[in-house]
C-alpha positions in Angstrom: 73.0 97.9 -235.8 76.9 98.0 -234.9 76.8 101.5 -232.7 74.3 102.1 -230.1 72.5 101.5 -226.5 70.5 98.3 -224.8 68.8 99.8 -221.6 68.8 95.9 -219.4 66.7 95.6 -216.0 69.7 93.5 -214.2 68.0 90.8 -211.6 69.6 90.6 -208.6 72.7 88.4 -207.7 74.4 89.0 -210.4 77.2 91.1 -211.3 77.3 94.2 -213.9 80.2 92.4 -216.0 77.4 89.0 -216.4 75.5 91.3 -217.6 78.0 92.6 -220.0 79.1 89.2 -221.3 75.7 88.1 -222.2 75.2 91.3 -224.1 78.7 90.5 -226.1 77.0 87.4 -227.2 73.9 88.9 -227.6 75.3 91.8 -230.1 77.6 90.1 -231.8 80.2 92.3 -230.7 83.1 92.2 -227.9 82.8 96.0 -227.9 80.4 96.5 -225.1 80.6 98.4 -221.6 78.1 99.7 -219.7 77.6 103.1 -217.7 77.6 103.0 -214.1 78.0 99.1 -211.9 75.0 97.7 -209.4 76.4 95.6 -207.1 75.2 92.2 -207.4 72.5 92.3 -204.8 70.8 95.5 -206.2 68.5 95.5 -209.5 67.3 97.6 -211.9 68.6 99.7 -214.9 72.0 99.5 -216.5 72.7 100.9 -219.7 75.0 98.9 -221.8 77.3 100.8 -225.0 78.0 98.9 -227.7 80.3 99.6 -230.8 80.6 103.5 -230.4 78.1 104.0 -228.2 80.5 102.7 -225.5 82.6 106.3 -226.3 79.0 108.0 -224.9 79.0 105.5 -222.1 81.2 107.9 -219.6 78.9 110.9 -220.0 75.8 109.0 -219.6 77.4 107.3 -216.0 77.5 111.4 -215.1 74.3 111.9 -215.5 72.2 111.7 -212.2 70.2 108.2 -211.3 67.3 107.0 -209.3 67.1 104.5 -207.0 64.0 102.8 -204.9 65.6 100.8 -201.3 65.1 99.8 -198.3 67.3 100.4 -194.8 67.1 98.2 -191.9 68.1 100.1 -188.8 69.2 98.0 -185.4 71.9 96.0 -187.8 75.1 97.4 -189.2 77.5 94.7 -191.3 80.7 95.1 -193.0 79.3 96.0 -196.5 76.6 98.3 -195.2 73.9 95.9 -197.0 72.5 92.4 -196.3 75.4 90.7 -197.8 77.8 91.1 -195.4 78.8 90.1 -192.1 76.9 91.4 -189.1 79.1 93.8 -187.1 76.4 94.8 -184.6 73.1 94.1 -183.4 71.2 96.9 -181.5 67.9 97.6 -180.7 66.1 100.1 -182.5 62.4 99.9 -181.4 63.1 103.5 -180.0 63.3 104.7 -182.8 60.7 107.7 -183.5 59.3 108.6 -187.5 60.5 111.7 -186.4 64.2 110.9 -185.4 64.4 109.5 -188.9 62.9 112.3 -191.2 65.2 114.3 -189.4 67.9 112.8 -190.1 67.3 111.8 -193.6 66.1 115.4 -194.3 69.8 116.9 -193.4 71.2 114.3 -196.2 69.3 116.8 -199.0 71.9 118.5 -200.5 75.3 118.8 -201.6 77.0 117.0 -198.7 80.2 115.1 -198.2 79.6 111.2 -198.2 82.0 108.6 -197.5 81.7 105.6 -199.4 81.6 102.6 -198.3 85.0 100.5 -197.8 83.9 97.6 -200.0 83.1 99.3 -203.1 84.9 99.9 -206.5 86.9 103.0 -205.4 90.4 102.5 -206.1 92.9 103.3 -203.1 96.6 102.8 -204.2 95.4 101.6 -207.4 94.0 98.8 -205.7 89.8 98.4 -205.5 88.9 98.8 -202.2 86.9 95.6 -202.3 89.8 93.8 -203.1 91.9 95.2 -199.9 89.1 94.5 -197.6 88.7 90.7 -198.7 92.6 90.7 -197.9 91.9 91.4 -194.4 92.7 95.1 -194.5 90.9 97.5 -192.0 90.6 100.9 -193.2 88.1 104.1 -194.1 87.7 105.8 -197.6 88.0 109.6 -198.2 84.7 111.3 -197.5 83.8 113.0 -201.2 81.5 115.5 -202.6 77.9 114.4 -203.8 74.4 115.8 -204.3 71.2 114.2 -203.6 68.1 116.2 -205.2 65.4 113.8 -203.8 65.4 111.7 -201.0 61.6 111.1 -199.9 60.3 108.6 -197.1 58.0 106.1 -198.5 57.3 103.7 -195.6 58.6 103.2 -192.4 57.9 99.9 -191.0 58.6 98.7 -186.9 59.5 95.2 -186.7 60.6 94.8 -183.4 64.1 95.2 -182.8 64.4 96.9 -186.1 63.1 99.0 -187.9 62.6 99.0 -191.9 62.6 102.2 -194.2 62.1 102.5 -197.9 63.0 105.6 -199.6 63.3 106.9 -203.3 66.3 109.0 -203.7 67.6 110.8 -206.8 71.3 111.7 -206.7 74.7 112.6 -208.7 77.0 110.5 -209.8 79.6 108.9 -206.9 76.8 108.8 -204.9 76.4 105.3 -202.3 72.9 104.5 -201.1 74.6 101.7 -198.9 76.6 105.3 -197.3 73.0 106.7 -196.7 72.1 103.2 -194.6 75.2 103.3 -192.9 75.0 107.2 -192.0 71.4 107.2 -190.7 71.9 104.0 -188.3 75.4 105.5 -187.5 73.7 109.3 -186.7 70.5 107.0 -184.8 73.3 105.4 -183.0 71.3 102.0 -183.7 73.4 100.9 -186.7 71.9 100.2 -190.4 72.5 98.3 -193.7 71.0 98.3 -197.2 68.5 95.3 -197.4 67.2 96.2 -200.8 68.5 98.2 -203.9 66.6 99.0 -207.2 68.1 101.5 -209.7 64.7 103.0 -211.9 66.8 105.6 -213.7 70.1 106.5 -215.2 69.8 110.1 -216.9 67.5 110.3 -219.3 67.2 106.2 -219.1 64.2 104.7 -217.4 62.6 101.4 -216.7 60.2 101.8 -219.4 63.6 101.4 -221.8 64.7 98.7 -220.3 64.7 94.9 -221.4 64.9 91.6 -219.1 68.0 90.1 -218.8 66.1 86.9 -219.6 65.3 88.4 -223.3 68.5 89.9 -223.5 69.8 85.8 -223.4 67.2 85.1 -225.8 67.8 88.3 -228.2 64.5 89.7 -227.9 65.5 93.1 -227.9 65.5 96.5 -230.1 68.7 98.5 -229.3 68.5 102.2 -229.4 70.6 104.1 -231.9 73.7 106.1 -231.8 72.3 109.4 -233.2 69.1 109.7 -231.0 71.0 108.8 -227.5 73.2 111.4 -228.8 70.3 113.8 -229.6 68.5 113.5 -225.9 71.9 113.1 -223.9 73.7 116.3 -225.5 72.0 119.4 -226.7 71.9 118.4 -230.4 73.6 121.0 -233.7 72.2 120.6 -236.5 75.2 120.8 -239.3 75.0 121.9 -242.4 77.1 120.1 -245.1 79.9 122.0 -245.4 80.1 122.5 -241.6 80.2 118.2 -241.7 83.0 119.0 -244.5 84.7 121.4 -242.0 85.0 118.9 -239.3 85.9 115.7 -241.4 89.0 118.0 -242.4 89.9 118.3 -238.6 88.7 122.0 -238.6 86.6 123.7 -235.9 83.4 125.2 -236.4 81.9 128.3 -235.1 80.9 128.7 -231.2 78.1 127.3 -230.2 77.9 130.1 -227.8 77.4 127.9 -224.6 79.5 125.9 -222.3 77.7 122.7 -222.6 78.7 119.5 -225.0 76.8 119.6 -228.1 76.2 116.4 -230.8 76.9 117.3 -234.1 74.3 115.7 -236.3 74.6 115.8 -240.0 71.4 116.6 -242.2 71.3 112.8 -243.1 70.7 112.0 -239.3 74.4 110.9 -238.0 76.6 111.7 -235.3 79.9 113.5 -236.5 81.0 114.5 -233.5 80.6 116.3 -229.9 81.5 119.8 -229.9 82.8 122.1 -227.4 83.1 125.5 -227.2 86.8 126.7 -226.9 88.9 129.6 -227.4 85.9 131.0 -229.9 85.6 128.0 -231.6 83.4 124.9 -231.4 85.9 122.5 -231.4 85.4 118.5 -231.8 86.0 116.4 -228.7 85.3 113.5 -229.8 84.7 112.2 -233.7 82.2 109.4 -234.9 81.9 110.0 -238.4 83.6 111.0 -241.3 81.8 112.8 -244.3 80.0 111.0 -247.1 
């Protein structure tokens, strides 16, 4: 298969781009990408393009994800997770359940978040990461985010601090490290990200995924092109002249709705993804030409 998807459950300290360079090898192909990085510490689903399924790739990273973790409140550190250094110590055995439902609760929302300062936002062209590492002190723009789900699965007191693992399902742009950092910040005890597992990416789950140790070994199935297409876009069915129409560059008739549609041919391919403009359905993006 030269166009399509490989769903991989990363382990943890390793990077997204690893990942991606073992899947080159793996597919036979130097066109891969993949939707949406997990920071080396973290694990968990990342969905890897290849051939012209890396053209999908940026509409599946805006698709909402899920994420299991864990905050330790009492510690705060320079990445706002276990990796960096420690910036403070405080004790947080005062802590109550309550306190923290409470302030988790009022995250629930669309809310403004600040990201992290050592993450892969780009100030001045630069990645913040990079600028931080070269000794530069500053804060990152707050931006808009929604988080649908946010639910308290444990709270654990362990003396000084206090652990809390929560499932969270959230937009795009959205930092679960931020949501560590905010809670100890608004607790005034301080808190970091000891634990990070990503269990969906749109309509990608866990049950999808592959280890990365079969991905080495190329014991995988890749899903095709067409039926990504078919669950990530609401999917036309095209007639042949309509497939005619398009492989002559000419629109189609509205779809009569504002969302992206795949145009499948009646011999199961993707031709194209529509969009409705100006009265006609007009092709975005092209994949296939007509037979």
């Amino acid at each position: 298969m030269s166009d399509g998807f490989l769903v991989v459950d990363k382990a943890g300290g390793m990077t997204s781009h690893d990942v991606v360079a073992v899947g080159r090898k793996a597919l036979g192909t130097k066109k891969v990408g993949h939707a949406g990085t997990l920071d080396p510490m973290a694990t968990g689903i990342l969905v890897l393009g290849f051939g012209n399924g890396t053209r999908l790739l940026q509409y599946i990273t805006e698709g909402d994800k899920s994420y299991l973790a864990t905050i330790v409140l009492g510690v705060s550190t320079v990445t706002d997770d276990k990796e960096g250094e420690v910036l403070a110590s405080t004790n947080a055995s005062f802590v109550s359940e309550d306190d923290i439902k409470k302030c988790l609760s009022v995250m629930i929302g669309t809310i403004a978040q600040r990201p992290s300062s050592v993450s892969a936002v780009k100030v001045g062209g630069e990645r913040a990461y990079d600028r931080v590492r070269a000794g530069e002190k500053f804060e990152l723009d707050a931006r808009q985010i929604t988080i649908t789900q946010l639910d308290i699965l444990d709270i654990r007191p362990l003396g000084a601090t206090t652990e809390v693992d929560i499932e969270v399902t959230c937009s795009a742009g959205t930092f679960i490290r931020a949501i560590a950092r905010d809670l100890g910040e608004e607790l005034a005890v301080g808190g970091h990200l000891s634990a990070l597992r990503r269990t969906r990416v749109a309509g990608f789950t866990e049950k999808d995924a592959v280890s990365f140790d079969d991905l080495k070994a190329q014991k995988f199935v890749s899903l095709d092109l067409v039926e990504v297409a078919r669950v990530t876009f609401m999917p036309r069915e095209l007639t042949l002249a309509e497939v005619q129409e398009l492989s002559f560059g000419r629109p189609l008739t509205e779809n009569g709705n504002t969302v992206i549609n795949a145009a499948i041919s009646p011999d199961n391919r993707l031709i194209a993804l529509l969009k409705d403009e100006g009265g006609k359905a007009k092709p975005i993006a092209v994949f296939a030409a007509a037979n």
